[in-house]
C-alpha positions in Angstrom: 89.6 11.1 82.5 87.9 8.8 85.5 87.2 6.0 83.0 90.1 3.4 82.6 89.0 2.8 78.5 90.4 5.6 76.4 87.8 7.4 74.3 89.9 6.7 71.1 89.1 4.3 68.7 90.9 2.6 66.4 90.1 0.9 62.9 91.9 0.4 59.5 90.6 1.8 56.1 90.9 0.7 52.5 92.3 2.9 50.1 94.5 3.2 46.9 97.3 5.4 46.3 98.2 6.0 42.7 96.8 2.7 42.1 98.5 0.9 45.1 96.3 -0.8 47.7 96.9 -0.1 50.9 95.4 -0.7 54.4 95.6 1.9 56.6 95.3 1.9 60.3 94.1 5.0 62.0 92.7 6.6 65.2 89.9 8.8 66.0 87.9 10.4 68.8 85.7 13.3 68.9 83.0 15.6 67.5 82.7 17.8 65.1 84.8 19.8 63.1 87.1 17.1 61.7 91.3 17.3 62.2 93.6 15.3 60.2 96.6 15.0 62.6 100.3 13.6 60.6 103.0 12.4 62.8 106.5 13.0 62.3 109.0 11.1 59.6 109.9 7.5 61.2 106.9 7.6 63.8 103.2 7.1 63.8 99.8 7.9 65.7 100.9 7.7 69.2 102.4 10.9 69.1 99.3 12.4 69.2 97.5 10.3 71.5 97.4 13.3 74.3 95.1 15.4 71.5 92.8 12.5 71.2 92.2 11.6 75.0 91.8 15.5 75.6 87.9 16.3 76.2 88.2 20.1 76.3 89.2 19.2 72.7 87.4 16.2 71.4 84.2 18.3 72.6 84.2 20.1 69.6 86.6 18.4 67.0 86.6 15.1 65.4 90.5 13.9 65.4 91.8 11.2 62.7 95.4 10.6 63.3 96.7 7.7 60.4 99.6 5.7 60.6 101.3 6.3 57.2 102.2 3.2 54.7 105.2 1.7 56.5 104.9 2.9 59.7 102.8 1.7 62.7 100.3 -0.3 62.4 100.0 0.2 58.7 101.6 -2.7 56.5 103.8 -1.7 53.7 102.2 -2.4 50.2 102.6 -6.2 48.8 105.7 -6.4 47.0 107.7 -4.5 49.5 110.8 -7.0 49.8 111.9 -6.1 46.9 111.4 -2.6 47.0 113.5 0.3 48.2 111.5 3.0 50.6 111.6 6.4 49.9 109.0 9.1 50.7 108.0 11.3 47.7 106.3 14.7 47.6 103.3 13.5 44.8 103.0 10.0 47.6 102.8 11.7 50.3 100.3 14.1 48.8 98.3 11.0 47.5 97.7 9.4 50.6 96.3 12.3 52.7 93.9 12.9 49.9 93.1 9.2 49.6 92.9 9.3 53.4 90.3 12.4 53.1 88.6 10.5 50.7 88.3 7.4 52.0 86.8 9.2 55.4 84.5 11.2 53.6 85.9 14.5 55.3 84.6 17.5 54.3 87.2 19.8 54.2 89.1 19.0 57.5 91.7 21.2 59.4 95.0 19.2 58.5 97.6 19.6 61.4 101.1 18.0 60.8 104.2 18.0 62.9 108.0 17.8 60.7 107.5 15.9 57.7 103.9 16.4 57.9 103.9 19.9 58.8 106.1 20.4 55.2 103.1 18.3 53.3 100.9 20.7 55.0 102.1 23.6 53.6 102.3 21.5 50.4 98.6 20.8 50.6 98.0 24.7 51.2 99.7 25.8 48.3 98.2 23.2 45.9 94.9 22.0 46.8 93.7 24.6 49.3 90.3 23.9 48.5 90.1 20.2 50.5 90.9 21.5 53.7 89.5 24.6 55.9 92.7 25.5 57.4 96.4 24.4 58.2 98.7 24.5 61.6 102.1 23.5 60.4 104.5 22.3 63.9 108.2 22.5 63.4 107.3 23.1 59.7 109.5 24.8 57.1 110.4 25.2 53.6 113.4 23.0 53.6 116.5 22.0 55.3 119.2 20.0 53.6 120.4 17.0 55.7 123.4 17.6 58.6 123.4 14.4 59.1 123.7 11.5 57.2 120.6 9.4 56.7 122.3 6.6 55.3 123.4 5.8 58.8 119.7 4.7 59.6 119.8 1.3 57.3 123.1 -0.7 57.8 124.0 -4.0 58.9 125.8 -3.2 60.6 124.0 -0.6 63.4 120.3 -0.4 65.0 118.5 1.9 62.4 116.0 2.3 65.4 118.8 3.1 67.7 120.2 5.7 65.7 117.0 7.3 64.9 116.6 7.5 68.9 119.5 9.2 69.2 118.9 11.5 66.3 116.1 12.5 67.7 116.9 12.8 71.5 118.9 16.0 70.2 115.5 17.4 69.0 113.5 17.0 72.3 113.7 19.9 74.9 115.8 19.8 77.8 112.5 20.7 79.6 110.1 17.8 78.5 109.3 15.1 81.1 111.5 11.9 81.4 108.6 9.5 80.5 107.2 11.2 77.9 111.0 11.8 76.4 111.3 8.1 76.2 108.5 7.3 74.9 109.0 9.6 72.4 112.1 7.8 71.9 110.8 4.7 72.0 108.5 5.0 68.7 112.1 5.7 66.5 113.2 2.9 68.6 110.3 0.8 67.0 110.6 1.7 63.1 110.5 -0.7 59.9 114.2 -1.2 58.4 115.1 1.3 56.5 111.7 3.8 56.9 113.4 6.8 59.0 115.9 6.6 56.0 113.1 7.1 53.3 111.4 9.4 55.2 113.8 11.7 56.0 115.0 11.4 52.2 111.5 13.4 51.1 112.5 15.6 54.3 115.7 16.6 53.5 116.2 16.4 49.5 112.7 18.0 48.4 113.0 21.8 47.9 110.2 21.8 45.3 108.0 23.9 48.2 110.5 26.7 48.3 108.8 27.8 45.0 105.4 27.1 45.6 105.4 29.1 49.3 104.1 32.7 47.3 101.5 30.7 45.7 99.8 30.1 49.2 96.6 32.1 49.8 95.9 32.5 53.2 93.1 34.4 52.7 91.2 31.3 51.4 92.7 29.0 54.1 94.6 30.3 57.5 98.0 28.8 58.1 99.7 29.1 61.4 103.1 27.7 61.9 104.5 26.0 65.0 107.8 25.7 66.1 109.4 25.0 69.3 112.6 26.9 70.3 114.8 23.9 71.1 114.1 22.6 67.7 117.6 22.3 66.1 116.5 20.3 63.0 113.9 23.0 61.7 114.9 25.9 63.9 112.9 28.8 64.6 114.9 30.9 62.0 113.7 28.3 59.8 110.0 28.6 60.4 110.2 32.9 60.5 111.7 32.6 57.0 108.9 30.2 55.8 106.2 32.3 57.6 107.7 35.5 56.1 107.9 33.8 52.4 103.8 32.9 53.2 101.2 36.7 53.0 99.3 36.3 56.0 100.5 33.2 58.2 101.1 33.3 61.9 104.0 32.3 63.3 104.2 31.1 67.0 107.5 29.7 68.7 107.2 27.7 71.4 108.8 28.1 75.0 110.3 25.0 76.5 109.6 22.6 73.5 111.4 21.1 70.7 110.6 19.5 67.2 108.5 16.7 68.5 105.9 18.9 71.0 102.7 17.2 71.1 104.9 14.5 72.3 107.7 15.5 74.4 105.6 17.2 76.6 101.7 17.7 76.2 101.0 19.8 78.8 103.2 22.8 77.5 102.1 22.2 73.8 98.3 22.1 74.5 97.5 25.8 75.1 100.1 26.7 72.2 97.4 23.6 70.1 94.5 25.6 71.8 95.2 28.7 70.3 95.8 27.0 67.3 92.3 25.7 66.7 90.7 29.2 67.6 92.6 30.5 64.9 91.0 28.2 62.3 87.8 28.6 63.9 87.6 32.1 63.7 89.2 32.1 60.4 85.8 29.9 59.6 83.9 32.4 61.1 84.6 35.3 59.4 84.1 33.0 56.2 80.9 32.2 56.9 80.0 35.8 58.1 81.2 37.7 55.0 
């Protein structure tokens, strides 16, 4: 990049999700074939901010990266003093769609990392037909909790902290200082009690185990990511989703761990790269036959 102004624009959108108004805040930047990108549970856009100021990239795809209710820049719904968060499978389903919807996309490549990778897979087996393809990073069927999330909403600790911390264990040994804290530093930043209700979809919903057979790839590629330093979905956890799924790929990553487009961009892009020319020539062969 020689200009000092980012090519990535930001706005908010309108939307309801099973009959809840929300405002979303989301990022774009790009042409053409559009890419849904979800961040990780108790984070937001930034994380894939290196995707969207990438011109070998943005040449040919149109990225939208949301903030999810609750997290960055996107206000929890009215009410929400008096409400408990937790993440739920039919929610979280609801709000890409909306999302979709609200955009006007046209059946978009949806590319999630941890909890989104999961609702990516979800999406695949149960409404292939919105989207064209899915890459699913440091996705899997499910993992229970080794660690208790309760510790990330009490008086008396920094939820933020301890999310940090959590996830400091995830990033690879290899991945550049500044972009480990700054990784770091978007857990550090997290509503009360959100890392909690996110990771409570993440680590108590095993209704995907089932639906994993129903996924036809043939219809829509999936490619799962996963980095090899991951220790919260391992790469033994993402061969036995990939196995469970005819026809996805399965790629794990050298020197990166469960937060990759992160940690360290410049050793996730090619593994992104190769990624997108799956879908594309997925697409291709689509539109050939």
């Amino acid at each position: 990049m020689t200009s000092p102004i980012e090519p990535i624009v930001g706005r908010y959108v309108r939307l309801s999700v099973d009959g809840t108004p929300h405002r979303i805040y989301f990022e774009e930047a790009g042409n053409g074939r559009p890419v849904v990108c979800l961040h990780t549970a108790g984070a937001d856009t930034r994380q894939w901010r290196f995707v969207l100021n990438d011109p070998a990239f943005t040449q040919s795809h149109r990225f939208l990266a949301f903030d999810m209710p609750w997290h960055g820049k996107s206000l929890p719904p009215e009410g929400f003093e008096t409400a408990e968060y937790l993440l739920t499978t039919q929610a979280y389903l609801a709000t890409v769609l909306a999302f979709c919807d609200a955009l006007g996309l046209d059946r978009p490549i949806l590319a999630g990392c941890s909890m989104g990778g999961r609702i990516a897979l979800q999406l695949a087996a149960l409404h292939p037909e919105r989207f064209s393809g899915f890459i699913a990073i440091e996705a899997s069927d499910f993992q229970a909790a080794w660690y208790d999330i309760d510790w990330f909403h009490r008086p008396d600790a920094h939820g933020g902290e301890m999310g940090a911390a959590l996830v400091s264990a995830n990033i690879a040994p290899q991945a550049p200082q500044a972009e480990r804290w700054n990784t770091q530093w978007m857990f550090m930043q997290s509503g009360p009690g959100v890392f909690r209700g996110d990771l409570s979809f993440y680590t108590r919903d095993d209704s995907l185990v089932a639906r994993l057979g129903s996924i036809d790839t043939r219809r829509t590629p999936v490619h799962i990511m996963c980095g090899e330093y991951d220790m919260t979905c391992t790469p033994e956890d993402a061969k036995r989703t990939a196995d469970a799924i005819d026809g996805a790929t399965l790629v794990i990553m050298k020197e990166l761990g469960h937060f990759p487009m992160s940690e360290n961009p410049a050793a996730f892009r090619p593994y992104f790269e190769k990624a997108l020319e799956r879908m594309a020539l997925h697409h291709g062969v689509l539109t050939d036959a």
